[in-house]
C-alpha positions as CSV (number, residue, x, y, z in Angstrom):
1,X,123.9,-271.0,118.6
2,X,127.6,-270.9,118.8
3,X,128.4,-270.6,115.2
4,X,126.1,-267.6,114.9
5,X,128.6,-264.5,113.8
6,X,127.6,-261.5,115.9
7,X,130.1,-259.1,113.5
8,X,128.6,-260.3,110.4
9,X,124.6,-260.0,111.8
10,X,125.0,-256.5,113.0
11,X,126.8,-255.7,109.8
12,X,123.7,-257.2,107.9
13,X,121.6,-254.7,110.0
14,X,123.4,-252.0,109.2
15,X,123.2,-253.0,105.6
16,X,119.8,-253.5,105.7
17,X,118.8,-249.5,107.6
18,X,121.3,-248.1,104.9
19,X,118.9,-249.6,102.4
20,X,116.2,-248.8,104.0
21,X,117.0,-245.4,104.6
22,X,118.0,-245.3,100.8
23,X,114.5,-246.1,99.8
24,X,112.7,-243.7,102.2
25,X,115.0,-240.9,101.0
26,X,114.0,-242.1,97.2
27,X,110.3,-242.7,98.0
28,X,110.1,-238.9,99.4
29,X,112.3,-237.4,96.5
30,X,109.2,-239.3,93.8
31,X,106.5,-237.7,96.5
32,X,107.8,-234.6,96.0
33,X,108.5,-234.7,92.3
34,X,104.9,-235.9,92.2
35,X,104.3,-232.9,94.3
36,X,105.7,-230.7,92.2
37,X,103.9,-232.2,89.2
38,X,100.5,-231.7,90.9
39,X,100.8,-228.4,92.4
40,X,100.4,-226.0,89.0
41,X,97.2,-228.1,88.6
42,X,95.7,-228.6,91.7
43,X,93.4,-225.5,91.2
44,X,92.3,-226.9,87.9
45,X,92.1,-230.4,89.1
46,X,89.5,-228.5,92.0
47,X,87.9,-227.3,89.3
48,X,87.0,-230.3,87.7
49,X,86.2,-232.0,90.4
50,X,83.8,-229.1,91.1
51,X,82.5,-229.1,87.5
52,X,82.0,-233.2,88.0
53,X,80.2,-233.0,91.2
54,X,77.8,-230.3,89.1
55,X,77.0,-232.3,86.5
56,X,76.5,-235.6,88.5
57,X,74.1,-233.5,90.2
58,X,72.1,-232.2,87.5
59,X,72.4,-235.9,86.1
60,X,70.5,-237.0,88.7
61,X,68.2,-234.3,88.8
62,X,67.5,-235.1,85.2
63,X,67.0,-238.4,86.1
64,X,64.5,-237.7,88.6
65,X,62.7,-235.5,85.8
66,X,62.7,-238.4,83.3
67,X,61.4,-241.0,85.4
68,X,58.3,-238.2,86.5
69,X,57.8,-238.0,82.5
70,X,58.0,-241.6,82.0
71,X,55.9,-242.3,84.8
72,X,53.2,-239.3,83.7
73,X,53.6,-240.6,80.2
74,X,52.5,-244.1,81.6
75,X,49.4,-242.6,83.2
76,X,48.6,-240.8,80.5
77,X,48.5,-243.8,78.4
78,X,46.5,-245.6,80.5
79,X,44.0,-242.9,80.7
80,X,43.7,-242.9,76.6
81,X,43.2,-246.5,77.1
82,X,40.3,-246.1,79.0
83,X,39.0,-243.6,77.2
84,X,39.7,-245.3,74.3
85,X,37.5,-248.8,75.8
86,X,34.9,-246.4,77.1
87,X,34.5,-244.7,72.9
88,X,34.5,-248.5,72.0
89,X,31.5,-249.1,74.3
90,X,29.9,-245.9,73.4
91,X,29.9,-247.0,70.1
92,X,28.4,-250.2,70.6
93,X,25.9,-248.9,72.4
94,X,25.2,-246.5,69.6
95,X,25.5,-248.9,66.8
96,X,22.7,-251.1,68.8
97,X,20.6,-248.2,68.9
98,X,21.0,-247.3,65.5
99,X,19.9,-251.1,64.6
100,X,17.0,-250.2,67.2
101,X,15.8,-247.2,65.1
102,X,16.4,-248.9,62.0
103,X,14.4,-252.3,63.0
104,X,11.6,-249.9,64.2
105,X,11.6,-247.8,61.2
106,X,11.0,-251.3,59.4
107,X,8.4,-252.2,61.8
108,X,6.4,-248.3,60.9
109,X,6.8,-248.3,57.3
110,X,5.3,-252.1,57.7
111,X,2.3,-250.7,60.0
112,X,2.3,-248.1,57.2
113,X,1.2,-250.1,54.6
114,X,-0.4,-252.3,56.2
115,X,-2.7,-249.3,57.2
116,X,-2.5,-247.9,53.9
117,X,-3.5,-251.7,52.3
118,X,-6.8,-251.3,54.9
119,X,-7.7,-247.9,54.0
């Protein structure tokens, strides 16, 4: 460590916290151009924001209402569908019936003239 230069380290130093202090000064002359920039908007850009946080709200709020509809919709279908298999069955039964009354309508016009053949 004898051929270490003491003169040209600390000079090196002092380079390097002139640079340094180069860059901070820079680096808070861009903050405060950005600063400057910002500040005749900042009560718009509050605004915004305001306006944003609104409509994500009502957003959701729709959202929640959709999926109700959707989910009321769903029920509702389901309750046609039943419905709709119950009118099915209702109108088997009925059809059977119908072939009921018509097979014993057969069966009385047969007695019929078979009564009317014996009279």
């Amino acid at each position: 460590d004898d051929d270490v230069d003491v003169a040209s380290l600390l000079s090196d130093v002092e380079a390097l916290r002139s640079a340094q202090q180069r860059a901070t000064t820079r680096l808070e002359e861009v903050q405060s151009q950005i600063f400057d920039l910002v500040r005749p908007h900042k009560k718009e850009l509050l605004t915004t924001y305001q306006k944003a946080s609104q409509l994500r709200a009502e957003i959701t709020g729709l959202g929640e209402k959709l999926r109700a509809a959707a989910s009321a919709a769903s029920d509702a279908q389901q309750s046609f569908l039943r419905k709709q298999e119950d009118l099915d069955g209702y109108e088997a039964c009925l059809r059977r019936q119908v072939g009921v009354v018509d097979a014993s309508a057969t069966t009385l016009d047969a007695i019929a003239e078979m009564a009317d053949a014996t009279a």
